[in-house]
DRENTORKOL-3810 file (N, C-alpha, C; in nm, 4 decimals):
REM DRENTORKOL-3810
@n.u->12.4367; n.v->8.6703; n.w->3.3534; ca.u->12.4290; ca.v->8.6650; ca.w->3.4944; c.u->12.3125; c.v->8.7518; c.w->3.5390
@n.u->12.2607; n.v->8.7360; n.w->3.6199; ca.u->12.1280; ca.v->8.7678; ca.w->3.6831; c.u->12.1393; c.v->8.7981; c.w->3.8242
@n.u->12.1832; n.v->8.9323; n.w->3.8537; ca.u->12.1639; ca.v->9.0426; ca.w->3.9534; c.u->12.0546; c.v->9.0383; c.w->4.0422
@n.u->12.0682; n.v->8.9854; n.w->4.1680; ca.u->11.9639; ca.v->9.0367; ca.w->4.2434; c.u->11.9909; c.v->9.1456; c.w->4.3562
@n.u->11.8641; n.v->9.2610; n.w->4.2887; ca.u->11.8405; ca.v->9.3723; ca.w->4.4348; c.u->11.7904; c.v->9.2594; c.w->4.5239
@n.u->11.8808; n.v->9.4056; n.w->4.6590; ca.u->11.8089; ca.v->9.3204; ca.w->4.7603; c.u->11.7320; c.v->9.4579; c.w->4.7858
@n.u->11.5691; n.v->9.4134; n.w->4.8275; ca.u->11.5110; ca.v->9.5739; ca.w->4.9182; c.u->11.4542; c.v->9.5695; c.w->5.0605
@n.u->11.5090; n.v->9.6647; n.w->5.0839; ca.u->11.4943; ca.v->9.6785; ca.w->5.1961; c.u->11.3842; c.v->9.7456; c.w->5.2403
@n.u->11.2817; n.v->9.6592; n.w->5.3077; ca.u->11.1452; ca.v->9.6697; ca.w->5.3777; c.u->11.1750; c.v->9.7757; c.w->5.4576
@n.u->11.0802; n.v->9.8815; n.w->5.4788; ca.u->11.0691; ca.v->9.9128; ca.w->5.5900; c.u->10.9651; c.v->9.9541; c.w->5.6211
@n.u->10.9156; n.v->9.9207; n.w->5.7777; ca.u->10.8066; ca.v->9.9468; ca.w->5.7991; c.u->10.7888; c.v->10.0176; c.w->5.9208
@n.u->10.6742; n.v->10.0788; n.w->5.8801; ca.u->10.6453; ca.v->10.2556; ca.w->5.9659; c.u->10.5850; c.v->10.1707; c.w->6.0615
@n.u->10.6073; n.v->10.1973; n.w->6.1809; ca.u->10.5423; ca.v->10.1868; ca.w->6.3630; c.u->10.4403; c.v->10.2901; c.w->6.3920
@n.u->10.3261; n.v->10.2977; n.w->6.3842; ca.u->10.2235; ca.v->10.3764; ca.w->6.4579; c.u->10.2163; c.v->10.3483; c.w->6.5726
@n.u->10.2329; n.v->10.4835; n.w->6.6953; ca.u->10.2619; ca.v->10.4799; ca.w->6.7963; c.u->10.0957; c.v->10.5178; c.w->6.9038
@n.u->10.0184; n.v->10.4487; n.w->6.9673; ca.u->9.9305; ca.v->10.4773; ca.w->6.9925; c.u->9.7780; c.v->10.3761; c.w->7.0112
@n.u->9.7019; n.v->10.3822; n.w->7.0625; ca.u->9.5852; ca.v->10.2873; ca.w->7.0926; c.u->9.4931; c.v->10.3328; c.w->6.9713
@n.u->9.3996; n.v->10.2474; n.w->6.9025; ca.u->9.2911; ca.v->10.2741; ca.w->6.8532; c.u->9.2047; c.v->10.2823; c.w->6.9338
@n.u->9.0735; n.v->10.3437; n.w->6.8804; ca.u->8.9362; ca.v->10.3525; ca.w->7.0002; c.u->8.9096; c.v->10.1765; c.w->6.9641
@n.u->8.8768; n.v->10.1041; n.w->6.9055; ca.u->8.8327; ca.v->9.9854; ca.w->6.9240; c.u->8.8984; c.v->9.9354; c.w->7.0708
@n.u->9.0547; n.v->9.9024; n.w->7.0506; ca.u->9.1216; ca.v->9.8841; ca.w->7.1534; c.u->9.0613; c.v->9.9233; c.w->7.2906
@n.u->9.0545; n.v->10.0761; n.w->7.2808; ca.u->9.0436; ca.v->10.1511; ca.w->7.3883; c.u->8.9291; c.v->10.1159; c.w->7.4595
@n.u->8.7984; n.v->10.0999; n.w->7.3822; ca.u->8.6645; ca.v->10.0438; ca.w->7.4190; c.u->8.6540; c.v->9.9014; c.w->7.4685
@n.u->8.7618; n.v->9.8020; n.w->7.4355; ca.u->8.7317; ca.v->9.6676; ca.w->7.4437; c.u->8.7974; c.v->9.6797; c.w->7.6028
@n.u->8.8903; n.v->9.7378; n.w->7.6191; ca.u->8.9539; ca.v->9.7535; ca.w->7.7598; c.u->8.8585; c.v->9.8247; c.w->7.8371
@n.u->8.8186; n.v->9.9343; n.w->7.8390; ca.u->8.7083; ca.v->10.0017; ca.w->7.9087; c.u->8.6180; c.v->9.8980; c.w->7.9522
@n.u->8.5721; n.v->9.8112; n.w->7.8473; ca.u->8.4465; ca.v->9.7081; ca.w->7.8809; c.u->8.4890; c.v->9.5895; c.w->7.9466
@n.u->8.5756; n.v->9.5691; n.w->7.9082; ca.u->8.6879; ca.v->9.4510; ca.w->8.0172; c.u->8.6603; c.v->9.5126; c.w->8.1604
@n.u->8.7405; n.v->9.6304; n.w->8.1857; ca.u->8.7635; ca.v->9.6810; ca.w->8.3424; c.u->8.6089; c.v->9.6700; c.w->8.4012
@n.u->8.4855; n.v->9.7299; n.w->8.3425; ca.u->8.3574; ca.v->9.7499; ca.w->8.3384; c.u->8.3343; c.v->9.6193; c.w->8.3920
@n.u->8.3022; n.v->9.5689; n.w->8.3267; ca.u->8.2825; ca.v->9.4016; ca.w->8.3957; c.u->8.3510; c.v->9.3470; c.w->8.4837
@n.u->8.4827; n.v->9.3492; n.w->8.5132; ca.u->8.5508; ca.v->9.3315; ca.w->8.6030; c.u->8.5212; c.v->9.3973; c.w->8.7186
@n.u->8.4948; n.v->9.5319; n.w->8.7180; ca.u->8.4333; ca.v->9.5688; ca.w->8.8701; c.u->8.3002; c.v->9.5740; c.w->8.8910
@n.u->8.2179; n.v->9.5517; n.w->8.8084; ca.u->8.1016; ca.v->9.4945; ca.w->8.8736; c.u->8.0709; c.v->9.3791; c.w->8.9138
@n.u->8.1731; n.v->9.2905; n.w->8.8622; ca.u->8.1186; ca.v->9.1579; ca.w->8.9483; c.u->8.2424; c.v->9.1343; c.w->9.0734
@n.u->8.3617; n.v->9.2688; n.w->9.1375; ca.u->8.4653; ca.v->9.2460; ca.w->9.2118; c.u->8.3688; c.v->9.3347; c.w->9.3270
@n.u->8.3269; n.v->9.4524; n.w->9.2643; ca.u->8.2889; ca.v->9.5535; ca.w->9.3988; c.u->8.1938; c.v->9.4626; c.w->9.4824
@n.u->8.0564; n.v->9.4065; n.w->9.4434; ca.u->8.0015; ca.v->9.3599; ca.w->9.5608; c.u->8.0870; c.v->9.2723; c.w->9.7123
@n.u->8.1531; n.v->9.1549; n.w->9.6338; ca.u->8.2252; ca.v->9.1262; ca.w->9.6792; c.u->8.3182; c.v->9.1866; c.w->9.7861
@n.u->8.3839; n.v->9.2910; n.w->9.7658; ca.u->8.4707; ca.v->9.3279; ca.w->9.8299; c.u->8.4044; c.v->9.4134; c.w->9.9590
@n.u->8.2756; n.v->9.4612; n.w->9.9218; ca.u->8.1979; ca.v->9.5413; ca.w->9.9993; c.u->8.1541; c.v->9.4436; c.w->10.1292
@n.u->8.1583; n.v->9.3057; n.w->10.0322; ca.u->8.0815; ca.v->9.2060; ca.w->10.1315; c.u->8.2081; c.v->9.1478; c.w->10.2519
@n.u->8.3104; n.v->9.1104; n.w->10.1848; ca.u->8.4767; ca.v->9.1252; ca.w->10.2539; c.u->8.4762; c.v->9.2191; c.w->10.4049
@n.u->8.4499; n.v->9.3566; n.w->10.3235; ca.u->8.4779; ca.v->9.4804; ca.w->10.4155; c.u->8.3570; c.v->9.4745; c.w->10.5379
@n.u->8.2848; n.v->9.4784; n.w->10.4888; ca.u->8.1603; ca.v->9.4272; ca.w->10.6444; c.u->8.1387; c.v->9.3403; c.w->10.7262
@n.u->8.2285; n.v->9.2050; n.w->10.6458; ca.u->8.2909; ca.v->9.1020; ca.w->10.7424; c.u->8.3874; c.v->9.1180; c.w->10.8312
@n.u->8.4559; n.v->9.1867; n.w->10.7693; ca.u->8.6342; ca.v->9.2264; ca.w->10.8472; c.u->8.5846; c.v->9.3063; c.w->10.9697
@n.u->8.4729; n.v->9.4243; n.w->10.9794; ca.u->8.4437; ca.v->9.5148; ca.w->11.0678; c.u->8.3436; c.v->9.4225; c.w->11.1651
@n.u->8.2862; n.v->9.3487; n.w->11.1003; ca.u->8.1905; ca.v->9.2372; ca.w->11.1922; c.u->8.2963; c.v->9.1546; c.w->11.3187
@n.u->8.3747; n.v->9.1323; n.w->11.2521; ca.u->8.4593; ca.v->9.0667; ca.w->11.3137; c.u->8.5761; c.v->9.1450; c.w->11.4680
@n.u->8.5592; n.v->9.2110; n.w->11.3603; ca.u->8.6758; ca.v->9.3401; ca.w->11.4933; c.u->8.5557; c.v->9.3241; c.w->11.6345
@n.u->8.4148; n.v->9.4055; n.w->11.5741; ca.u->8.3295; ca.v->9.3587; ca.w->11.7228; c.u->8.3417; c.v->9.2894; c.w->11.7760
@n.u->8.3166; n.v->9.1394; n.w->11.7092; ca.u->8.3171; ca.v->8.9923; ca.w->11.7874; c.u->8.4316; c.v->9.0187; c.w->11.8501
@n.u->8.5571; n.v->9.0394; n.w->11.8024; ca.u->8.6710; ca.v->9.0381; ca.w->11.8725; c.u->8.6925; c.v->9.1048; c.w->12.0114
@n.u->8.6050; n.v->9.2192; n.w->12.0136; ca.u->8.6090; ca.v->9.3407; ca.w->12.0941; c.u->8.4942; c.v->9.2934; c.w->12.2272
@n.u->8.3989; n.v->9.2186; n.w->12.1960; ca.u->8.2868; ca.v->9.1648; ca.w->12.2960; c.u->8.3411; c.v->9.0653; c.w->12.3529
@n.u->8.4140; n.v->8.9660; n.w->12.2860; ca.u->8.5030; ca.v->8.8330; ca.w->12.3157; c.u->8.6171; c.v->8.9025; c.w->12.4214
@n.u->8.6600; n.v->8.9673; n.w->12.3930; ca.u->8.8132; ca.v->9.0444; ca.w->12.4831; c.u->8.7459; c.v->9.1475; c.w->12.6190
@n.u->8.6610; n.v->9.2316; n.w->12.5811; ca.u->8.5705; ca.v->9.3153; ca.w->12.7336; c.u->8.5082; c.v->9.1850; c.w->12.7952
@n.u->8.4315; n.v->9.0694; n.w->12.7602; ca.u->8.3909; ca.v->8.9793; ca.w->12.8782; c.u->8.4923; c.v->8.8871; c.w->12.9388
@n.u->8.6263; n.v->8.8513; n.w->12.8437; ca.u->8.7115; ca.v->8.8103; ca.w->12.9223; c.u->8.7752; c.v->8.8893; c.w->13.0391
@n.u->8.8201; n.v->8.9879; n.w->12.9730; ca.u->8.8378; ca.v->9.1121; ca.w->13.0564; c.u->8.7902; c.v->9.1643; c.w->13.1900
@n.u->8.6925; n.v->9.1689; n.w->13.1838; ca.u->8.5783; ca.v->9.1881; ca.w->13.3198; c.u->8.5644; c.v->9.0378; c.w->13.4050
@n.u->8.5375; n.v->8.9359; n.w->13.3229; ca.u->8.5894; ca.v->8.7654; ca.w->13.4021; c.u->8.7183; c.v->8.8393; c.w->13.4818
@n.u->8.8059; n.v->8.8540; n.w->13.4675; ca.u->8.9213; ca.v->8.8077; ca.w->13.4463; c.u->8.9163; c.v->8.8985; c.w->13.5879
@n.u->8.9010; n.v->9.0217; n.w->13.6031; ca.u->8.9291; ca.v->9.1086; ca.w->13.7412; c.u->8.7641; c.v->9.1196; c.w->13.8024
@n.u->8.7026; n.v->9.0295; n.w->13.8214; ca.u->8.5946; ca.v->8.9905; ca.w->13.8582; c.u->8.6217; c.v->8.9678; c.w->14.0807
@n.u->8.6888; n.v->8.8896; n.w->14.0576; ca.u->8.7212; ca.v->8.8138; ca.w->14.2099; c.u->8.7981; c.v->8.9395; c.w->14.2352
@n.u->8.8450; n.v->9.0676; n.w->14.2247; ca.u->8.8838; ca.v->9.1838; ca.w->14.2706; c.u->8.8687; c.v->9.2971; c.w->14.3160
@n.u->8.7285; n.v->9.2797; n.w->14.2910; ca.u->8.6295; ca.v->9.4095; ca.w->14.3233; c.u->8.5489; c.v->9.3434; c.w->14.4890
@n.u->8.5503; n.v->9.4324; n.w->14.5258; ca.u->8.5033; ca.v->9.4379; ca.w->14.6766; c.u->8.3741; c.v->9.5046; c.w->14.6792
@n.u->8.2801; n.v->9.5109; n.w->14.5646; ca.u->8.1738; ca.v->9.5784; ca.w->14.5508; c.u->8.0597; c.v->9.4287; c.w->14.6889
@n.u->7.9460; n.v->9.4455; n.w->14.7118; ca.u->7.8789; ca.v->9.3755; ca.w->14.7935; c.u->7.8139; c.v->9.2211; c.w->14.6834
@n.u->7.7535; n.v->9.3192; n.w->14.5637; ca.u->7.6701; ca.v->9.1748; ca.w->14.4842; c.u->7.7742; c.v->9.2032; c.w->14.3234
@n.u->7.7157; n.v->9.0388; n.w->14.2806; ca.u->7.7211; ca.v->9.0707; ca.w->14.1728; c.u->7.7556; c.v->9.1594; c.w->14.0554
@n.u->7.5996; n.v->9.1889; n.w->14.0520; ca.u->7.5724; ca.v->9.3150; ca.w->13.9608; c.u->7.6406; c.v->9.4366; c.w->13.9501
@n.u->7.6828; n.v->9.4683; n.w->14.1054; ca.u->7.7501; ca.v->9.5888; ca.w->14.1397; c.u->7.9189; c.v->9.5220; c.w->14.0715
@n.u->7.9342; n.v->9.4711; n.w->14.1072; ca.u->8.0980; ca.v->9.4040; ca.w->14.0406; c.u->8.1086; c.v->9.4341; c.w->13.9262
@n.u->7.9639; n.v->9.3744; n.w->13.8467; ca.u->8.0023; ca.v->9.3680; ca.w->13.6858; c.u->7.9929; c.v->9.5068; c.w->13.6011
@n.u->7.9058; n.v->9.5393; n.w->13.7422; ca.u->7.8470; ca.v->9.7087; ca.w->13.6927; c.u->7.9611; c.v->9.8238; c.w->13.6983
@n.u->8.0332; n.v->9.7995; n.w->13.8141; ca.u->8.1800; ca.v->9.8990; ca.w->13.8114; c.u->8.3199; c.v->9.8253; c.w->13.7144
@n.u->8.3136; n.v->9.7438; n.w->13.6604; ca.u->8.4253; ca.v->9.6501; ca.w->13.5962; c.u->8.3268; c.v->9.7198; c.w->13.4505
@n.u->8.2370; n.v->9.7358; n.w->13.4094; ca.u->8.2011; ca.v->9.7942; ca.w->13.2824; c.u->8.1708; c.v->9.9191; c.w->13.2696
@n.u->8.1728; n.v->9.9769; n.w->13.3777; ca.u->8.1914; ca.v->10.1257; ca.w->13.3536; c.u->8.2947; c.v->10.1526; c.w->13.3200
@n.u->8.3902; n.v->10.1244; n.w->13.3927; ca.u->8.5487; ca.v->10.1052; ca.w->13.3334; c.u->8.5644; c.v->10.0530; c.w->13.1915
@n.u->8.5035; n.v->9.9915; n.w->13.1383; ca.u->8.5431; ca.v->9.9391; ca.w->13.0068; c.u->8.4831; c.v->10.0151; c.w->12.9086
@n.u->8.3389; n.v->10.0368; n.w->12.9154; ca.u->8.2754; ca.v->10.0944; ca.w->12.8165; c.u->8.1809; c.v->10.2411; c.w->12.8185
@n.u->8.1816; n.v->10.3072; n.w->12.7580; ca.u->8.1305; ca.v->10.4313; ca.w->12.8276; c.u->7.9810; c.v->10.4158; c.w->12.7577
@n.u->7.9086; n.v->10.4165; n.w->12.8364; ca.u->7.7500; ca.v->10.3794; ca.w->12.8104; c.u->7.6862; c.v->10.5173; c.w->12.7508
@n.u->7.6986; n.v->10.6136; n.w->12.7494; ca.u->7.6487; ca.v->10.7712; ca.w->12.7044; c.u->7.6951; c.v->10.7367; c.w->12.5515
@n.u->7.8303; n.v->10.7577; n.w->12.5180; ca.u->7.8464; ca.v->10.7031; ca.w->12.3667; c.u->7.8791; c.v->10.6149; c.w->12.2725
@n.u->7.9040; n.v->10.4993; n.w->12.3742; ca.u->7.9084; ca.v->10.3545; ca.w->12.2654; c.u->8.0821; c.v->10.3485; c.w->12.2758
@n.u->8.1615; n.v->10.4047; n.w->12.3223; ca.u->8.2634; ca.v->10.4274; ca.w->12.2923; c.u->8.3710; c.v->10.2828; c.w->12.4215
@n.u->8.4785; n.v->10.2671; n.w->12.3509; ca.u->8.5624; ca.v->10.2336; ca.w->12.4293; c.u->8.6300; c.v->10.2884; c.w->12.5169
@n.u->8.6717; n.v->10.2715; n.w->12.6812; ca.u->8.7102; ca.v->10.3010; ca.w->12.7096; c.u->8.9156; c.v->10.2729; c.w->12.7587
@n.u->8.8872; n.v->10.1696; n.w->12.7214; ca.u->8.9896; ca.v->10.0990; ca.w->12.7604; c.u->9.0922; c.v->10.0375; c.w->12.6102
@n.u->9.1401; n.v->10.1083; n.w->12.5011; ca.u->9.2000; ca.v->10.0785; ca.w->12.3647; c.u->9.1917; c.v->9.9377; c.w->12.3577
@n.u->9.2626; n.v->9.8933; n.w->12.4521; ca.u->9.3891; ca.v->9.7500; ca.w->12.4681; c.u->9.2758; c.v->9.6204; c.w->12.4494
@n.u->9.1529; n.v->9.6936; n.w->12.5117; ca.u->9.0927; ca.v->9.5756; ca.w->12.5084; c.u->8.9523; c.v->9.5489; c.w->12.4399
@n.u->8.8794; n.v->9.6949; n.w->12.3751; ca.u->8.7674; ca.v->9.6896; ca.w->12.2984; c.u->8.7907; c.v->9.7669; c.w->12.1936
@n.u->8.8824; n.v->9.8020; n.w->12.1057; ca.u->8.9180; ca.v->9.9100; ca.w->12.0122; c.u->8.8344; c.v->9.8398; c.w->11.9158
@n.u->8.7596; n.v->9.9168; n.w->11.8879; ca.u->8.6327; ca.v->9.9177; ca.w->11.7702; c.u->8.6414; c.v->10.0402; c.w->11.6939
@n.u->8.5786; n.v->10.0658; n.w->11.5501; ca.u->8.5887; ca.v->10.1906; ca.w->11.5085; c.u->8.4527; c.v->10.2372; c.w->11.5425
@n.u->8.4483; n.v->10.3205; n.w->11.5712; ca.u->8.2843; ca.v->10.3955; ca.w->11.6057; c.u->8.2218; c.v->10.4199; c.w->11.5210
@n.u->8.2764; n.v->10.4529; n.w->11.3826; ca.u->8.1940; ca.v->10.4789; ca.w->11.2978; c.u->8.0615; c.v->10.3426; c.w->11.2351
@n.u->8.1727; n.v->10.2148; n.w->11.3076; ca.u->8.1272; ca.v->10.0925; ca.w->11.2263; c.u->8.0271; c.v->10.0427; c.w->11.3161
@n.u->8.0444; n.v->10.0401; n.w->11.4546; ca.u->7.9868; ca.v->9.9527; ca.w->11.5601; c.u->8.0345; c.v->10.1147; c.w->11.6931
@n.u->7.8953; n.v->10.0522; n.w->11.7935; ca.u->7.9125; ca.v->10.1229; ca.w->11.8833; c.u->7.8477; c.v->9.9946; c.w->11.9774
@n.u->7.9559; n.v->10.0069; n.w->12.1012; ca.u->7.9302; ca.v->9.9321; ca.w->12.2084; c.u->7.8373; c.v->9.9958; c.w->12.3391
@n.u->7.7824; n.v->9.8634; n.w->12.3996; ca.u->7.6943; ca.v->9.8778; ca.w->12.5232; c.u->7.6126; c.v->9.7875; c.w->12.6140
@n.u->7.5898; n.v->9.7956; n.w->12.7157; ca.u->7.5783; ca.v->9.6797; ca.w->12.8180; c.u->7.4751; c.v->9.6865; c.w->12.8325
@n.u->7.3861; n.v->9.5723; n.w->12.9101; ca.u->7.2554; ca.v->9.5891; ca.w->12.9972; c.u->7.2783; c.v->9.4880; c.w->13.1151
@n.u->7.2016; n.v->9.5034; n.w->13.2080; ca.u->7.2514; ca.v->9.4588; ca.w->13.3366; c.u->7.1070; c.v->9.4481; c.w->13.3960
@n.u->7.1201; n.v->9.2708; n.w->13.5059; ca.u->7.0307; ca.v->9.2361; ca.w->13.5409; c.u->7.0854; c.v->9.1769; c.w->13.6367
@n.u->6.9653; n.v->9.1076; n.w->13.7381; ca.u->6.9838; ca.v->9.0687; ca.w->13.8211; c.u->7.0942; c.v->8.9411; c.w->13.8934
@n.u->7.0697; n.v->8.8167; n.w->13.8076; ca.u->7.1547; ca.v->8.7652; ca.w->13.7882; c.u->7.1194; c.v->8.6290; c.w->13.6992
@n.u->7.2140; n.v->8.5079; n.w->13.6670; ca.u->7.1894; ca.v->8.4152; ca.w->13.5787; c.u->7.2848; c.v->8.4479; c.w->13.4718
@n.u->7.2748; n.v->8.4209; n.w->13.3465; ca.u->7.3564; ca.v->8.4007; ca.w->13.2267; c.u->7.3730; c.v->8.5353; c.w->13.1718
@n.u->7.2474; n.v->8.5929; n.w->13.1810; ca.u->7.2334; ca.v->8.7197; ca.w->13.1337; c.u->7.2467; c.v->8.8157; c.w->13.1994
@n.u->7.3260; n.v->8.8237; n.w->13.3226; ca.u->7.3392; ca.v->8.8819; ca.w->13.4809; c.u->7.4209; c.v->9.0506; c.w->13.3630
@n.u->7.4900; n.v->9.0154; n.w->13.2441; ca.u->7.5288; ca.v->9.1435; ca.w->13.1990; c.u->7.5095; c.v->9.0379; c.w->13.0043
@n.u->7.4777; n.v->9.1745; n.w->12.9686; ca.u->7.5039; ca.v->9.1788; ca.w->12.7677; c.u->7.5235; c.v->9.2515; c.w->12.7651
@n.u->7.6514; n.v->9.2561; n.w->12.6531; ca.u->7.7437; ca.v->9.3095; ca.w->12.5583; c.u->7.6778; c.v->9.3347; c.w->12.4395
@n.u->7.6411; n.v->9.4217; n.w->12.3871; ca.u->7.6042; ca.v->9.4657; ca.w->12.2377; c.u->7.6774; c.v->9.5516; c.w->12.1748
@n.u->7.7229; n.v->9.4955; n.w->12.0337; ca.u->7.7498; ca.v->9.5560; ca.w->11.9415; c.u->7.6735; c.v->9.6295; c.w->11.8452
@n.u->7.6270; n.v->9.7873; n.w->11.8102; ca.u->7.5447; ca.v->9.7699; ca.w->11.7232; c.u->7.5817; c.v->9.8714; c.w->11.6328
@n.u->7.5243; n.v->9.8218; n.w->11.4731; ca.u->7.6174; ca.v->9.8462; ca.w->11.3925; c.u->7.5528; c.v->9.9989; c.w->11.3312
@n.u->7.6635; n.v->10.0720; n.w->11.2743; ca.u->7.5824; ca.v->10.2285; ca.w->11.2309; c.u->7.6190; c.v->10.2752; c.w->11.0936
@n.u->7.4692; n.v->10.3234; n.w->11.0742; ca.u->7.4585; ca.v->10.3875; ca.w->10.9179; c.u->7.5610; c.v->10.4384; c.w->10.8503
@n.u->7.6577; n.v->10.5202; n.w->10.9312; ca.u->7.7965; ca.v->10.6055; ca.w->10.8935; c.u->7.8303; c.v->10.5414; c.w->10.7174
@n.u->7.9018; n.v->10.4592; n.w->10.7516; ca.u->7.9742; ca.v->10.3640; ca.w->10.6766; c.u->7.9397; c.v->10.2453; c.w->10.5845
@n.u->7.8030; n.v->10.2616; n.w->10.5902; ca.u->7.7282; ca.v->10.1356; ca.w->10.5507; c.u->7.6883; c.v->10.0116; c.w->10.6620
@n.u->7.7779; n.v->9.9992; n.w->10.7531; ca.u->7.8014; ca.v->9.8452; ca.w->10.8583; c.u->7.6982; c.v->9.8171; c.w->10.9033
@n.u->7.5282; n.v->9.9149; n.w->10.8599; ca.u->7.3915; ca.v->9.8337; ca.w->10.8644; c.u->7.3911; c.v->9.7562; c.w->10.7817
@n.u->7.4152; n.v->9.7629; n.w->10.7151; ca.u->7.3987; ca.v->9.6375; ca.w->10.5819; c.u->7.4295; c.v->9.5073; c.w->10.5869
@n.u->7.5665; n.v->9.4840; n.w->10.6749; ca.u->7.5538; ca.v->9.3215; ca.w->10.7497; c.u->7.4416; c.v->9.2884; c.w->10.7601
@n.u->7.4887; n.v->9.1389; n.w->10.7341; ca.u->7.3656; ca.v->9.0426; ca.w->10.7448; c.u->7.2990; c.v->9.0355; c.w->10.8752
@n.u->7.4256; n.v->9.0376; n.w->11.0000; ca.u->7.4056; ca.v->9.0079; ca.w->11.0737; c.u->7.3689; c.v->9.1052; c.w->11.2076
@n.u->7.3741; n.v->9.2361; n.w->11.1448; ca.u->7.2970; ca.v->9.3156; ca.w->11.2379; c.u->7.3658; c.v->9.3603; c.w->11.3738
@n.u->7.2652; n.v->9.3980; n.w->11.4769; ca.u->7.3298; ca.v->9.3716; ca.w->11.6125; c.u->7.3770; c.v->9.2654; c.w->11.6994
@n.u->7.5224; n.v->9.2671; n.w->11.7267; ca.u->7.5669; ca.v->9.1581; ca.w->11.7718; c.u->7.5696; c.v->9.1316; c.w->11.9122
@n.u->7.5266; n.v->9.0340; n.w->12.0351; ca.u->7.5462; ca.v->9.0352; ca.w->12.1405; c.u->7.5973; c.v->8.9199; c.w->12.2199
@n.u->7.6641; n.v->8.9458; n.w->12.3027; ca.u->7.7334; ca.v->8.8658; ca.w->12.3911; c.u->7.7115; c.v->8.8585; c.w->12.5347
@n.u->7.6637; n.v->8.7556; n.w->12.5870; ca.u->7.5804; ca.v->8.7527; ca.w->12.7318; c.u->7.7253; c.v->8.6689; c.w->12.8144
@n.u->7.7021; n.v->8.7065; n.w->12.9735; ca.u->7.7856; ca.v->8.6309; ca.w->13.0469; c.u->7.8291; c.v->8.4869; c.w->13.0371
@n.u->7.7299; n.v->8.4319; n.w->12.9726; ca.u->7.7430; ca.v->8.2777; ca.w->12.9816; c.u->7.8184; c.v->8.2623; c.w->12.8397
@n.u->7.8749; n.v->8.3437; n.w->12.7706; ca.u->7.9480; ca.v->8.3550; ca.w->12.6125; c.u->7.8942; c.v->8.2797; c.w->12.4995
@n.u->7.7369; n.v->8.3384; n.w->12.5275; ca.u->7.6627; ca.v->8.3026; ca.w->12.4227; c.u->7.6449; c.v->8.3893; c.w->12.3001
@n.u->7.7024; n.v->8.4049; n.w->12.2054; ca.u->7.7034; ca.v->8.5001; ca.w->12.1530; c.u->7.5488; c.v->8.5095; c.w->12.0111
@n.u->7.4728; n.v->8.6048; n.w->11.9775; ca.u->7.3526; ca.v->8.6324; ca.w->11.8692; c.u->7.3795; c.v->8.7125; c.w->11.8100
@n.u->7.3290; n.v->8.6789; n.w->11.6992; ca.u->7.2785; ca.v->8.7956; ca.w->11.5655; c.u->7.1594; c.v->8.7736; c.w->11.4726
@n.u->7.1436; n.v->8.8363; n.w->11.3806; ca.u->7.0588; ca.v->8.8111; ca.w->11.3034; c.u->7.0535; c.v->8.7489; c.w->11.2627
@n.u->7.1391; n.v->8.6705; n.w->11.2092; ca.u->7.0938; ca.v->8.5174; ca.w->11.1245; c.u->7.1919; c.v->8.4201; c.w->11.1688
@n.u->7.1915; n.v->8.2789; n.w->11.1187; ca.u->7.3025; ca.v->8.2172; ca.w->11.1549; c.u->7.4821; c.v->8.2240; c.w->11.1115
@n.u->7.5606; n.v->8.1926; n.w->11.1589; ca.u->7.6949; ca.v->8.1983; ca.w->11.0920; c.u->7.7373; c.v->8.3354; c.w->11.1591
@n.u->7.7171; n.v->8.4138; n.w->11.2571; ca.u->7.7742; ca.v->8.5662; ca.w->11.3288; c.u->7.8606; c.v->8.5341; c.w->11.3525
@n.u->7.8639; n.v->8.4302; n.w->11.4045; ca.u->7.9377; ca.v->8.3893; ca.w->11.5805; c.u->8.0242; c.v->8.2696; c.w->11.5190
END
């Protein structure tokens, strides 16, 4: 008769990364954020582009909107006390949260004012070094009475 051992394997677990490992992952992540960061940079200057538009779009409705309420004599004077109220011309700043909340660091707001026609008031957004938000494509953004809105290239608006 012919006995068989049985044996019993056992095998040792090394607990731990090799550097090969370690390097192939490093170079994985490596590549992975260099071709994610531009991108996301480009994301993030859109998103802040946009808050403006949002913020120029909402102060000219805004000022439309309590326009026929002011008892000023012309025009100009109407649009001129309805945006003092909104925007404070010394620092770019909002005055009113509810209806131009912009971050300052990204964009700073401001008007110009004329006689009358389409352009009787503009809205400008313009964007600041702080944060990078020069780097948009699209630069300074503006919005005239007649809700024509410009920028630097096409696709702002």
């Amino acid at each position: 008769m012919i006995r068989i051992f049985s044996q019993v394997k056992t095998y040792k677990f090394h607990h731990g990364v090799t550097l090969v490992e370690l390097l192939i992952v490093t170079s994985i992540i490596a590549v992975l954020s260099t071709i994610a960061y531009p991108s996301y940079t480009s994301y993030v200057l859109k998103s802040y582009r946009t808050e403006a538009l949002e913020a120029l779009t909402k102060t000219q409705l805004h000022i439309e909107s309590l326009y026929s309420t002011r008892t000023e004599s012309t025009s100009k004077e109407k649009y001129q006390a309805l945006l003092e109220l909104t925007i404070n011309k010394s620092n770019g700043s909002c005055l009113q949260e509810h209806i131009c909340k912009v971050d300052d660091n990204r964009y700073l707001l401001s008007y110009n004012l004329t006689n009358s026609g389409m352009n009787i008031y503009t809205l400008t957004a313009t964007p600041q070094p702080d944060l990078g938000q020069n780097n948009d494509r699209c630069g300074i953004l503006t919005l005239n009475a007649g809700g024509v809105g410009l920028g630097n290239s096409s696709g702002c608006w």
